[in-house]
NUBA-894532 format. One record per atom (N, C-alpha, C, CB): residue number from 0; atom name; x, y, z. Coordinates in steps of 0.2 Angstrom, whole numbers, always signed. Glycine has a CB too. Layout:
<seq NUM | atom CA | east X | north Y | up Z>
...
! end
This chain:
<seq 0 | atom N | east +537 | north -949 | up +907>
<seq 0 | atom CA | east +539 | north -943 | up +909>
<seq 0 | atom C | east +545 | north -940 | up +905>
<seq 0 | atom CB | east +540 | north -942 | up +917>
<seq 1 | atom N | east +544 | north -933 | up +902>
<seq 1 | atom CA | east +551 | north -931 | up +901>
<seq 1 | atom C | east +557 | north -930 | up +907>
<seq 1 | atom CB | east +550 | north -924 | up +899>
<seq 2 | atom N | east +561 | north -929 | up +904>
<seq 2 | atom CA | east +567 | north -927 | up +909>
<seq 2 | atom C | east +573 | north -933 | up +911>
<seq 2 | atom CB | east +565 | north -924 | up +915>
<seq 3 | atom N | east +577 | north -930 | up +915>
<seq 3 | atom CA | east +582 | north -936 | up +917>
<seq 3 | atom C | east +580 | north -942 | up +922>
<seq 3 | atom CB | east +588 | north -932 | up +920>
<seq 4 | atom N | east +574 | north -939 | up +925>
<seq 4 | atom CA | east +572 | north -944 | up +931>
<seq 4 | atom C | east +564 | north -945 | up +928>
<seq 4 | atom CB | east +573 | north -940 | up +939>
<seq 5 | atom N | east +561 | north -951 | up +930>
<seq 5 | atom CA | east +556 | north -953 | up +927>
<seq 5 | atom C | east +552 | north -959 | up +933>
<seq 5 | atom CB | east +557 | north -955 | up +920>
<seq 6 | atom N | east +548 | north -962 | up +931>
<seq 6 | atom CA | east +545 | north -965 | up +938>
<seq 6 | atom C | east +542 | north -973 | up +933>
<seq 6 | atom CB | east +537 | north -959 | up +943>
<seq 7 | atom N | east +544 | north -976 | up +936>
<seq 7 | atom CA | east +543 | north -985 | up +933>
<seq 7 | atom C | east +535 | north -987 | up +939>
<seq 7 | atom CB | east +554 | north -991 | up +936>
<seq 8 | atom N | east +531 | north -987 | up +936>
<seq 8 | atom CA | east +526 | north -992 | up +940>
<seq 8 | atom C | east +524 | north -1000 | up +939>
<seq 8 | atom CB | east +520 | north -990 | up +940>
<seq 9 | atom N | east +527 | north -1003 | up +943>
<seq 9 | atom CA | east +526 | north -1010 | up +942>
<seq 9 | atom C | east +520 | north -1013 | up +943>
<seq 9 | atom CB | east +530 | north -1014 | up +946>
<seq 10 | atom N | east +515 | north -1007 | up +943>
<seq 10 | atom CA | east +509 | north -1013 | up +945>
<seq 10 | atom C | east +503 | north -1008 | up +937>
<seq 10 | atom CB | east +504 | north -1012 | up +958>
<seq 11 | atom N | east +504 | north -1007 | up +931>
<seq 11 | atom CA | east +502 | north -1000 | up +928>
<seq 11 | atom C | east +497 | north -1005 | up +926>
<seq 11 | atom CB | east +507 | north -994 | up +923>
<seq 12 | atom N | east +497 | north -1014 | up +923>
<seq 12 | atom CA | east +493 | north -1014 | up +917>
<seq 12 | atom C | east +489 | north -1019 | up +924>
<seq 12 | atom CB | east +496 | north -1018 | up +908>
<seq 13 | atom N | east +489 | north -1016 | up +931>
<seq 13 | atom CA | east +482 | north -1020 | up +934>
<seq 13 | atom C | east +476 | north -1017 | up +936>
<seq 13 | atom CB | east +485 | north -1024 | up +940>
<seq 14 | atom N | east +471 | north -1021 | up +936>
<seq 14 | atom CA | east +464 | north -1017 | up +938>
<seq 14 | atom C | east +463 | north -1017 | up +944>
<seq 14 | atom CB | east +458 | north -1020 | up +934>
<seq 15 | atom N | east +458 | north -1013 | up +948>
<seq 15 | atom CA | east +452 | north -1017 | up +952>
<seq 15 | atom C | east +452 | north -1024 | up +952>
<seq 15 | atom CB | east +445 | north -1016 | up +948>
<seq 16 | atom N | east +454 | north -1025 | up +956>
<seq 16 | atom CA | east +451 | north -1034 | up +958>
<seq 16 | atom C | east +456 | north -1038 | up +956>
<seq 16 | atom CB | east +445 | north -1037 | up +954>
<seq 17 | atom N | east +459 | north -1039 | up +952>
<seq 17 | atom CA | east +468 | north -1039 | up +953>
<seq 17 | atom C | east +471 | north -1043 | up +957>
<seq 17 | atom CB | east +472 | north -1034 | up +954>
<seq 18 | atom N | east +476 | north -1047 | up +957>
<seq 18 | atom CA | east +478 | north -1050 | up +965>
<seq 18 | atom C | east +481 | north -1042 | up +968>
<seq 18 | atom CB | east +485 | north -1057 | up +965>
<seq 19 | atom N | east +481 | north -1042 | up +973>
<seq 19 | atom CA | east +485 | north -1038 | up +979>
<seq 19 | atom C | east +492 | north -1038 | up +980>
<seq 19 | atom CB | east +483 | north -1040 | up +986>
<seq 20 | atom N | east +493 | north -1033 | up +979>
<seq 20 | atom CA | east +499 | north -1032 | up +980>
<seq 20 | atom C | east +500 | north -1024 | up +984>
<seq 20 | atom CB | east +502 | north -1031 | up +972>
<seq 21 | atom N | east +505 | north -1023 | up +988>
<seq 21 | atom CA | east +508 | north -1016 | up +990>
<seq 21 | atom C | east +509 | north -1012 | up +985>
<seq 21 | atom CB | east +514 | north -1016 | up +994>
<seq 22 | atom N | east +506 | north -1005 | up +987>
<seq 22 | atom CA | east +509 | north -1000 | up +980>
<seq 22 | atom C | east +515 | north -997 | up +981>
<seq 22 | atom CB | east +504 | north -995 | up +979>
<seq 23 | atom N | east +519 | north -999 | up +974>
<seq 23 | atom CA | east +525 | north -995 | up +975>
<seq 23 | atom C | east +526 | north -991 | up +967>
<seq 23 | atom CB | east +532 | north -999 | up +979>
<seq 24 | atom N | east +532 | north -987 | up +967>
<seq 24 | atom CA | east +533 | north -985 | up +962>
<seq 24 | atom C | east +541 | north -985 | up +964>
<seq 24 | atom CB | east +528 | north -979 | up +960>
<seq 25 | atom N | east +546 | north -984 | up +957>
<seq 25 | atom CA | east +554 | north -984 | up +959>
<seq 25 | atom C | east +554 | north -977 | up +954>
<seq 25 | atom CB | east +560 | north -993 | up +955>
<seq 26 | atom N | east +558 | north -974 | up +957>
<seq 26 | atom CA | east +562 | north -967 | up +954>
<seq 26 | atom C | east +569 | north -969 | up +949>
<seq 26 | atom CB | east +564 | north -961 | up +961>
<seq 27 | atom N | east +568 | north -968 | up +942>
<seq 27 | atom CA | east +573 | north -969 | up +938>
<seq 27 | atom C | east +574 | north -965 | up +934>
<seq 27 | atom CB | east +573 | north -974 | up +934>
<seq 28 | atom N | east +581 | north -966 | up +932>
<seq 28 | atom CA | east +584 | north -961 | up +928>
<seq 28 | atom C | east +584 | north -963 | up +920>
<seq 28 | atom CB | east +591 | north -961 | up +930>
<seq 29 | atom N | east +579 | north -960 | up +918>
<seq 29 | atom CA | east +578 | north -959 | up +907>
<seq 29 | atom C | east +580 | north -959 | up +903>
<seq 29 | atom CB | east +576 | north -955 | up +904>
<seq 30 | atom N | east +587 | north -955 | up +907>
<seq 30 | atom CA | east +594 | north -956 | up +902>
<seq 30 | atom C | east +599 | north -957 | up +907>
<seq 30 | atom CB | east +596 | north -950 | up +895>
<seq 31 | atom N | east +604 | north -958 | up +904>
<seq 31 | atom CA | east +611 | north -958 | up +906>
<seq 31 | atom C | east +616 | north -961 | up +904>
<seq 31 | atom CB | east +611 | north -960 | up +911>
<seq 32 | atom N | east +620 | north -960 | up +906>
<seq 32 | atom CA | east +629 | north -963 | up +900>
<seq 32 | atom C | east +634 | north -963 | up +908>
<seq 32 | atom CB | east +634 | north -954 | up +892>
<seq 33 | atom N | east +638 | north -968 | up +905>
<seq 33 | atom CA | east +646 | north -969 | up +910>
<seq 33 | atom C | east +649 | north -966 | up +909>
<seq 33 | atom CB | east +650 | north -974 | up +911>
<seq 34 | atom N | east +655 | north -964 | up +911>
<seq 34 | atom CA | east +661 | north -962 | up +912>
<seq 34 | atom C | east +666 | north -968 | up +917>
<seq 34 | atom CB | east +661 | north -956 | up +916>
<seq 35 | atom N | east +672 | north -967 | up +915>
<seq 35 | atom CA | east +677 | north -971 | up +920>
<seq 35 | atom C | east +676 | north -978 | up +923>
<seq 35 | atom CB | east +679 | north -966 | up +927>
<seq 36 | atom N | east +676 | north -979 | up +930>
<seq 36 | atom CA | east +676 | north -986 | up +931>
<seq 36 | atom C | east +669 | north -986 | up +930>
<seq 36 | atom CB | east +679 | north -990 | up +938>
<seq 37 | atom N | east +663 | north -986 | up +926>
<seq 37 | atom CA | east +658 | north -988 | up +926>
<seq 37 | atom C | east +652 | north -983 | up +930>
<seq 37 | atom CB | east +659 | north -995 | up +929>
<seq 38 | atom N | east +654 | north -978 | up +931>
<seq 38 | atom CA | east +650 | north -971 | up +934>
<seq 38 | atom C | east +645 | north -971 | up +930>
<seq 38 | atom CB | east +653 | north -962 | up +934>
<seq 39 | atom N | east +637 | north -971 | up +934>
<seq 39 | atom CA | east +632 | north -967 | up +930>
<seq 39 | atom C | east +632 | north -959 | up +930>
<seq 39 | atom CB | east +626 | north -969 | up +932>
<seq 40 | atom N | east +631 | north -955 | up +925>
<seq 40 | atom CA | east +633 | north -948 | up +923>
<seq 40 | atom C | east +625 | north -947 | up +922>
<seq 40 | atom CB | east +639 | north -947 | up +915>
<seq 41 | atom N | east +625 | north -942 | up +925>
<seq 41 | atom CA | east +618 | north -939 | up +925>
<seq 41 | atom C | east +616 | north -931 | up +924>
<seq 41 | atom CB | east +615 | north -940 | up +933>
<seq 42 | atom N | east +625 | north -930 | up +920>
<seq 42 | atom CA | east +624 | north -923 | up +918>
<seq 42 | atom C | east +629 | north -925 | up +912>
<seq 42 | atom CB | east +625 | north -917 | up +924>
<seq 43 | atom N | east +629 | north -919 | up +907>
<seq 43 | atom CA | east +632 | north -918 | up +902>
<seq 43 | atom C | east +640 | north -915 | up +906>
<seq 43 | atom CB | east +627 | north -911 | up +897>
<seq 44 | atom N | east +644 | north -915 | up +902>
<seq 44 | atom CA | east +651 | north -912 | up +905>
<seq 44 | atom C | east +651 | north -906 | up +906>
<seq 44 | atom CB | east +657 | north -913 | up +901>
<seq 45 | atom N | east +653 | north -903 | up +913>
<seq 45 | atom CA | east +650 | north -897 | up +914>
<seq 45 | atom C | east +658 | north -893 | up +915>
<seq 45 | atom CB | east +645 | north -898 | up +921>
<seq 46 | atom N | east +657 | north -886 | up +910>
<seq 46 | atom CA | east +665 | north -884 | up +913>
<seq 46 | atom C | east +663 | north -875 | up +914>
<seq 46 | atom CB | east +674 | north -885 | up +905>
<seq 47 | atom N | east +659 | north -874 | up +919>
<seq 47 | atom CA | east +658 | north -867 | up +919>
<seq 47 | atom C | east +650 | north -868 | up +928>
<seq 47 | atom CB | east +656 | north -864 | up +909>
<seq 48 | atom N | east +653 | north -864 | up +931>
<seq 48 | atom CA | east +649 | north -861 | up +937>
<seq 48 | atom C | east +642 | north -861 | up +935>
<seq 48 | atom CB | east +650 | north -853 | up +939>
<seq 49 | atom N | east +639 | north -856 | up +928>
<seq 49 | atom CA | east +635 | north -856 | up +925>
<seq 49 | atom C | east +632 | north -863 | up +921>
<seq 49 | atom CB | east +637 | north -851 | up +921>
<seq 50 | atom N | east +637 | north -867 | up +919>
<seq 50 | atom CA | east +633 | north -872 | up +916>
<seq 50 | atom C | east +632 | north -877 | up +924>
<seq 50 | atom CB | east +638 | north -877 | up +908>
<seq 51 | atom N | east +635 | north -879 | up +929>
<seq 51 | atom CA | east +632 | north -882 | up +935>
<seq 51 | atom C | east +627 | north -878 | up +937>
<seq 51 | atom CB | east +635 | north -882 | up +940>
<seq 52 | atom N | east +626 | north -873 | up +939>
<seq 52 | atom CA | east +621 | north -871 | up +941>
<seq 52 | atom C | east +614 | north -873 | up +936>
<seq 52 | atom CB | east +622 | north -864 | up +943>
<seq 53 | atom N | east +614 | north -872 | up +929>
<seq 53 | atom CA | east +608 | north -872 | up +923>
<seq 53 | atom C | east +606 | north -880 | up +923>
<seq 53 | atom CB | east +612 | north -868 | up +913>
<seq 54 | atom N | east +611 | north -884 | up +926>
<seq 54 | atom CA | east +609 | north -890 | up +922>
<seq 54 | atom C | east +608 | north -894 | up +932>
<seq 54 | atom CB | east +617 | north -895 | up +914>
<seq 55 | atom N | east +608 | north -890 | up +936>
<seq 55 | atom CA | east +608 | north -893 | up +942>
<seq 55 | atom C | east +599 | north -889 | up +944>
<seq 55 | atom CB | east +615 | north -891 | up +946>
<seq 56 | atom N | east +598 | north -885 | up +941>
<seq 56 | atom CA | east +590 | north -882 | up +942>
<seq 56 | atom C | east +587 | north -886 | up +937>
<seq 56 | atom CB | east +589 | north -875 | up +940>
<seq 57 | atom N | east +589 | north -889 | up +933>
<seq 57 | atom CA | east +586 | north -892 | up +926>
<seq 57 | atom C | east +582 | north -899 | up +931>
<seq 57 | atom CB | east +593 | north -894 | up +918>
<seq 58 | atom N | east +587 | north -903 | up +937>
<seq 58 | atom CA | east +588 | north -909 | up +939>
<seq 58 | atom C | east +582 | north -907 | up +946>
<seq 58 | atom CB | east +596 | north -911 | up +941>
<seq 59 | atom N | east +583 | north -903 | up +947>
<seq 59 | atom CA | east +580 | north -902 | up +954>
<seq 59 | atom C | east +572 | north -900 | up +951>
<seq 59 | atom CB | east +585 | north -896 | up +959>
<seq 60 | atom N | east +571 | north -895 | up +946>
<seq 60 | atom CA | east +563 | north -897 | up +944>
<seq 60 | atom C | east +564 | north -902 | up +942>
<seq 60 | atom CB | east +558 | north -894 | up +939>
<seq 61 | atom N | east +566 | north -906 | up +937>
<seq 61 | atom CA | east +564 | north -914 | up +935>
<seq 61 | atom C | east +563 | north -919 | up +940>
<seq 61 | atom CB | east +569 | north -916 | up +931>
<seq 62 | atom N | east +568 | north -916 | up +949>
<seq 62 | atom CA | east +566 | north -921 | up +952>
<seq 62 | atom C | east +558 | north -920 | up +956>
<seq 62 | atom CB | east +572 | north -923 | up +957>
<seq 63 | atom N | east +556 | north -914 | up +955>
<seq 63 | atom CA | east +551 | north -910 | up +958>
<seq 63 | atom C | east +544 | north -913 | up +956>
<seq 63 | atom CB | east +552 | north -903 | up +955>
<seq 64 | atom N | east +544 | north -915 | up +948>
<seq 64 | atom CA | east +540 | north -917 | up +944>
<seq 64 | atom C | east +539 | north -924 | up +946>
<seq 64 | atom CB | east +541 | north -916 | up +936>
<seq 65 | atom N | east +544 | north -928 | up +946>
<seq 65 | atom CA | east +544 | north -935 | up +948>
<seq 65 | atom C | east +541 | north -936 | up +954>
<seq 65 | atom CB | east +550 | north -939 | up +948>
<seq 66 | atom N | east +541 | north -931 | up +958>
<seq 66 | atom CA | east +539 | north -930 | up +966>
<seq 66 | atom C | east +532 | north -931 | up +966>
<seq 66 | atom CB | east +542 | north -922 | up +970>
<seq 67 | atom N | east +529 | north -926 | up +962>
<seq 67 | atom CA | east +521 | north -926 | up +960>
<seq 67 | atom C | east +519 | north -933 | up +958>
<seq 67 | atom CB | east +520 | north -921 | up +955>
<seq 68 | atom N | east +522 | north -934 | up +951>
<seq 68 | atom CA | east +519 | north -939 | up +948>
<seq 68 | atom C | east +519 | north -948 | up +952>
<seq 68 | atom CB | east +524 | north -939 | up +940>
<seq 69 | atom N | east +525 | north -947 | up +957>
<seq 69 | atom CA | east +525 | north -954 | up +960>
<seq 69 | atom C | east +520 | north -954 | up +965>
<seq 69 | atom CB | east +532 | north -956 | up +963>
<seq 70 | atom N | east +519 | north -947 | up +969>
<seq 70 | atom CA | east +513 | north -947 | up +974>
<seq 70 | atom C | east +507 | north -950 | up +969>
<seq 70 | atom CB | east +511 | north -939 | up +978>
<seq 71 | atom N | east +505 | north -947 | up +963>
<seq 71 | atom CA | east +499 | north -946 | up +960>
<seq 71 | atom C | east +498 | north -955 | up +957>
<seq 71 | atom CB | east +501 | north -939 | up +954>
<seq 72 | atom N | east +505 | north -960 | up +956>
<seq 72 | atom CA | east +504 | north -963 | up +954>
<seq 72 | atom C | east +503 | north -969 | up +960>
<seq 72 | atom CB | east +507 | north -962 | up +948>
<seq 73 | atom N | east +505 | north -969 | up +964>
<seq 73 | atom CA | east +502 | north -972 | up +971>
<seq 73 | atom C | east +495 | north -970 | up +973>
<seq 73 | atom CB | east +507 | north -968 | up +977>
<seq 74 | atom N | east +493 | north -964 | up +974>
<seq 74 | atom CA | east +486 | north -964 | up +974>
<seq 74 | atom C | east +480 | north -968 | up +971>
<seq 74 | atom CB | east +484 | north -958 | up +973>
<seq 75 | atom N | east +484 | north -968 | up +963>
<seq 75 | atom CA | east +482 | north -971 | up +960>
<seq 75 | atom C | east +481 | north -979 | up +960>
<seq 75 | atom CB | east +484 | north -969 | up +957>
<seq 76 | atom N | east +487 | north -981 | up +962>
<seq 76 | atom CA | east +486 | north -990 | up +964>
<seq 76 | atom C | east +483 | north -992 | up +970>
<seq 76 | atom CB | east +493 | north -994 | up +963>
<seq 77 | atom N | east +481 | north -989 | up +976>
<seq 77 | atom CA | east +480 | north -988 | up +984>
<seq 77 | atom C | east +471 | north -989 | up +980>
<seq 77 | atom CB | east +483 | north -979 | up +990>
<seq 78 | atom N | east +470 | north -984 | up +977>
<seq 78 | atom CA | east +462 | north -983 | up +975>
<seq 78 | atom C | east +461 | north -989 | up +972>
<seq 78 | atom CB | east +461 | north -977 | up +969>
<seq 79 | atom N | east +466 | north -991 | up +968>
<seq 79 | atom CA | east +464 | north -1001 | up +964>
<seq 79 | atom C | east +466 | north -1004 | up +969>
<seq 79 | atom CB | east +469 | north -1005 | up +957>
<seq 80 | atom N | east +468 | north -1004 | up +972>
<seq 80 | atom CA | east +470 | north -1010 | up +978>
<seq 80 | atom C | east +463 | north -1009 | up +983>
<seq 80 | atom CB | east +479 | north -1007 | up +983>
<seq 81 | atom N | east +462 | north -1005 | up +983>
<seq 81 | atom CA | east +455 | north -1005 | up +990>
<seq 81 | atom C | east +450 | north -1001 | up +985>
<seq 81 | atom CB | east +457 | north -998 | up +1000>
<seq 82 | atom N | east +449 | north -1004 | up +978>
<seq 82 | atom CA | east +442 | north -1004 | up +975>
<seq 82 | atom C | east +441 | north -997 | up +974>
<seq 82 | atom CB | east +437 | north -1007 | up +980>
<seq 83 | atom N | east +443 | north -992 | up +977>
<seq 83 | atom CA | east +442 | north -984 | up +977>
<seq 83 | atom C | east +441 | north -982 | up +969>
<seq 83 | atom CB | east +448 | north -980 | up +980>
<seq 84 | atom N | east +434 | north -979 | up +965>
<seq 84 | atom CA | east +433 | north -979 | up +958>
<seq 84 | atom C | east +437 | north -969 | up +955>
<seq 84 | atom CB | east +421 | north -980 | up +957>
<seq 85 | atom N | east +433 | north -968 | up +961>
<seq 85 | atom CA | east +435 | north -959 | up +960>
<seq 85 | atom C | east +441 | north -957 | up +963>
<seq 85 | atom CB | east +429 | north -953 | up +963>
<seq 86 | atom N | east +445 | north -956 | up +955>
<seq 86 | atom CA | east +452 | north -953 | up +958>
<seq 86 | atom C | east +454 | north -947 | up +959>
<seq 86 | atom CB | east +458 | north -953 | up +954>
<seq 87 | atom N | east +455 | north -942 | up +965>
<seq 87 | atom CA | east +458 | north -935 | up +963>
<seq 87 | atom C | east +466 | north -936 | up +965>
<seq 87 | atom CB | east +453 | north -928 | up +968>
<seq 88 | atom N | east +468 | north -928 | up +962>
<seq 88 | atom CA | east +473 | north -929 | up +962>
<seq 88 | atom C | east +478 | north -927 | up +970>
<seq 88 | atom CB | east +473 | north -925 | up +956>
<seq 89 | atom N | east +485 | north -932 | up +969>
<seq 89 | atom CA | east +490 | north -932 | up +975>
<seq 89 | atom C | east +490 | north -926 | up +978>
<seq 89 | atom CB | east +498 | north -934 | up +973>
<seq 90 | atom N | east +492 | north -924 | up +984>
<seq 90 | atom CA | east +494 | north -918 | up +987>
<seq 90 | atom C | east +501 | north -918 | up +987>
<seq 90 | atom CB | east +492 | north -916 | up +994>
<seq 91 | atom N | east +503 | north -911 | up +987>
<seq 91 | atom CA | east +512 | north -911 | up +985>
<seq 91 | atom C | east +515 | north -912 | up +992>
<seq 91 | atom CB | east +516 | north -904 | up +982>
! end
């Protein structure tokens, strides 16, 4: 996934029939940099009303997208976990 936030699935290279496992997926961050004692920085340096607001809409669709794609990629492993062939797509 593009953007600052992106979705890690630990179960992606298993099939059908597979050992069993619970389906999960972890919400991570694609990029990032520190500051100070060791902060993860999840935004560029911001010095203006305008640049918070532009890069804080930027975060919130991005977390919007990850929202979709983690349902979608859970449906997806529940459907291999219980044999299920035909995938449609997560509801939001």
């Amino acid at each position: 996934m593009n953007g600052r936030f992106g979705i890690y699935n630990p179960l992606q290279g298993w099939k059908s029939g597979d050992l069993h496992a619970d389906a999960t997926v972890f919400v991570v961050l694609n990029r990032s940099s520190t500051v100070g004692e060791n902060l993860v920085c999840v935004s560029p340096s911001l010095a203006s009303d305008k640049e918070v607001d532009e890069v804080i809409d930027q975060m919130i669709k991005d977390i919007e997208k990850v929202r979709r794609e983690a349902k979608r990629v859970l449906k997806m492993q529940l459907n291999k976990l219980h044999g299920i062939s035909n995938i449609g797509s997560a509801s939001q």
